[in-house]
C-alpha positions in Angstrom: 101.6 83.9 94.0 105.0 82.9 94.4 107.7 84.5 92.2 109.3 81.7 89.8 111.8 82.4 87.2 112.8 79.7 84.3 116.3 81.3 84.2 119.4 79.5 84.9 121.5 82.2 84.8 121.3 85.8 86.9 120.4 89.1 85.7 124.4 89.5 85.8 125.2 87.0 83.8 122.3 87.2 81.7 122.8 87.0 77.4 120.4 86.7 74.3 121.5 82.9 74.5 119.9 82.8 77.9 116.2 83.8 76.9 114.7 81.0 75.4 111.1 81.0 73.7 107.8 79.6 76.1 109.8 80.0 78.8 107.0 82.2 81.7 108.6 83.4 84.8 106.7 85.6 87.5 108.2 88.3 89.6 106.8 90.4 92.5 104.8 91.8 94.3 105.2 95.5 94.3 102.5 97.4 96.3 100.6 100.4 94.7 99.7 103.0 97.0 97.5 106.0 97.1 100.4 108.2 97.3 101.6 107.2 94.7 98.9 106.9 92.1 98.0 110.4 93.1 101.8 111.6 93.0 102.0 109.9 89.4 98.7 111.3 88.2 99.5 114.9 89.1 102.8 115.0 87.0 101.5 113.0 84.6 98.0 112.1 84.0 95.6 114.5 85.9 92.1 113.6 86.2 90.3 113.5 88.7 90.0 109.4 88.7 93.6 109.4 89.8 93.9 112.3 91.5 90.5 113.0 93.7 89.8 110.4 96.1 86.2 112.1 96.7 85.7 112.8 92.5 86.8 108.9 91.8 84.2 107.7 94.9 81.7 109.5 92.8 82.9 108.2 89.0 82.0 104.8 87.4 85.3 103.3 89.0 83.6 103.7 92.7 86.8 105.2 93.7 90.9 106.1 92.9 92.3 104.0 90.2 96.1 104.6 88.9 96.8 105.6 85.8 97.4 103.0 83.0 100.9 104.8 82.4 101.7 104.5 86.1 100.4 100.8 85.9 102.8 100.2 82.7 105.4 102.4 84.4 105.4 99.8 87.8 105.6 97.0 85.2 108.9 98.0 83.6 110.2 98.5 87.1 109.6 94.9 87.9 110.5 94.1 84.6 114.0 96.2 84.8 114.9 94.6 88.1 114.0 91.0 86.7 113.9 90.4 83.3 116.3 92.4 81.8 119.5 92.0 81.8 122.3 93.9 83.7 124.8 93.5 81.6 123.6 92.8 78.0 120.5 94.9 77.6 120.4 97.8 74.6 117.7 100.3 73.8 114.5 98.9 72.7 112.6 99.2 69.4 109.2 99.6 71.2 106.2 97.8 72.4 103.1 96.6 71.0 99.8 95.3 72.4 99.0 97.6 74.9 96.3 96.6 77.0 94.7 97.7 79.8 92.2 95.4 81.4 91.6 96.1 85.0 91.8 99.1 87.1 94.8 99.2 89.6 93.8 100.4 93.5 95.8 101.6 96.1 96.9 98.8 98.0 96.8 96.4 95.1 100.0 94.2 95.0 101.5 94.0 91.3 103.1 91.0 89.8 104.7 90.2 86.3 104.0 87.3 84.3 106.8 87.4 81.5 106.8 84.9 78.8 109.6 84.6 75.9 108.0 84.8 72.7 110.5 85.1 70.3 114.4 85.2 70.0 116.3 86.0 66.9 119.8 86.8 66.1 120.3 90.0 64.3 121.4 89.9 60.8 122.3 93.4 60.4 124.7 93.7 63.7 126.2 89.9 64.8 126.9 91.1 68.3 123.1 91.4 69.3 119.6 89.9 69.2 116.0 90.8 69.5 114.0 89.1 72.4 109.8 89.3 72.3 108.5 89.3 75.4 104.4 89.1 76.5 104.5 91.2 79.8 101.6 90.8 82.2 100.6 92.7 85.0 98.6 90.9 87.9 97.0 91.7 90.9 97.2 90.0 93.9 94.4 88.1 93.1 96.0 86.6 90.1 93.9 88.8 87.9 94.9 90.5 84.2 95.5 94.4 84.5 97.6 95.4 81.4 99.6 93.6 79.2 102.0 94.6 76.8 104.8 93.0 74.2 108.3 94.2 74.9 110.9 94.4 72.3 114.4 94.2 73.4 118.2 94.1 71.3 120.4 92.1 73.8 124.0 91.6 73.4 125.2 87.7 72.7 127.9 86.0 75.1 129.5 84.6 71.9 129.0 86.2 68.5 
């Protein structure tokens, strides 16, 4: 995979005008090691599938797998340091649609698949926007591993 992006503008320079609907762009890779799916699991998610490399051998998985919040964690990392902008992203609403489809192994190299859904102007607050975005998470086989839909309020460059 090769990381493409359908903006025009950078993550600097980036407003609500500048996310257009259809538009996919791909970003990555980040690698996932065993350090830290363990690391992650032990704070966070602690059983034994993604913190026991001898437990998870023995499991259905055939070995260590990271947790599905570590996965969606290491997607809004890529997404944060891609997507989003620097200078015009608010808090979000929430996400919907969350999927997880595929384990995630150390050594697995993540990419994001981003694709504008939806943009709409605010009507309640003029300065601002809501942007729907389809995240998904790929391995470096070009295979699904979570998905989600982001919702995000972004600032316009002209009211």
């Amino acid at each position: 995979m090769t990381p493409t992006t359908a903006f025009v503008s950078s993550r600097e320079d980036r407003y609500f005008e500048d996310y257009v609907p259809n538009t996919i762009s791909e970003f990555g890779p980040l690698l996932v090691s065993q350090d830290e799916i363990i690391n992650f699991a032990r704070k966070f998610d602690p059983q034994d599938m993604h913190i026991d490399p001898e437990a998870a051998a023995r499991s259905p998985f055939g070995g260590l797998i990271a947790s599905g919040w570590h996965t969606l964690s290491l997607m809004m990392r890529i997404f944060a340091d891609n997507y989003l902008s620097a200078v015009a992203s608010l808090p979000s609403p929430g996400v919907d649609e969350v999927r997880w489809v595929k384990p995630v192994r150390p050594g697995d190299e993540l990419w994001l698949r981003t694709t504008t859904l939806e943009t709409r102007r605010s009507q309640s607050k003029p300065d601002r926007g809501l942007v729907r975005t389809r995240l998904e998470a790929l391995n470096q086989n070009g295979e699904l591993v979570a998905s989600m839909v982001a919702m995000n309020f972004v600032v316009l460059r002209a009211p």
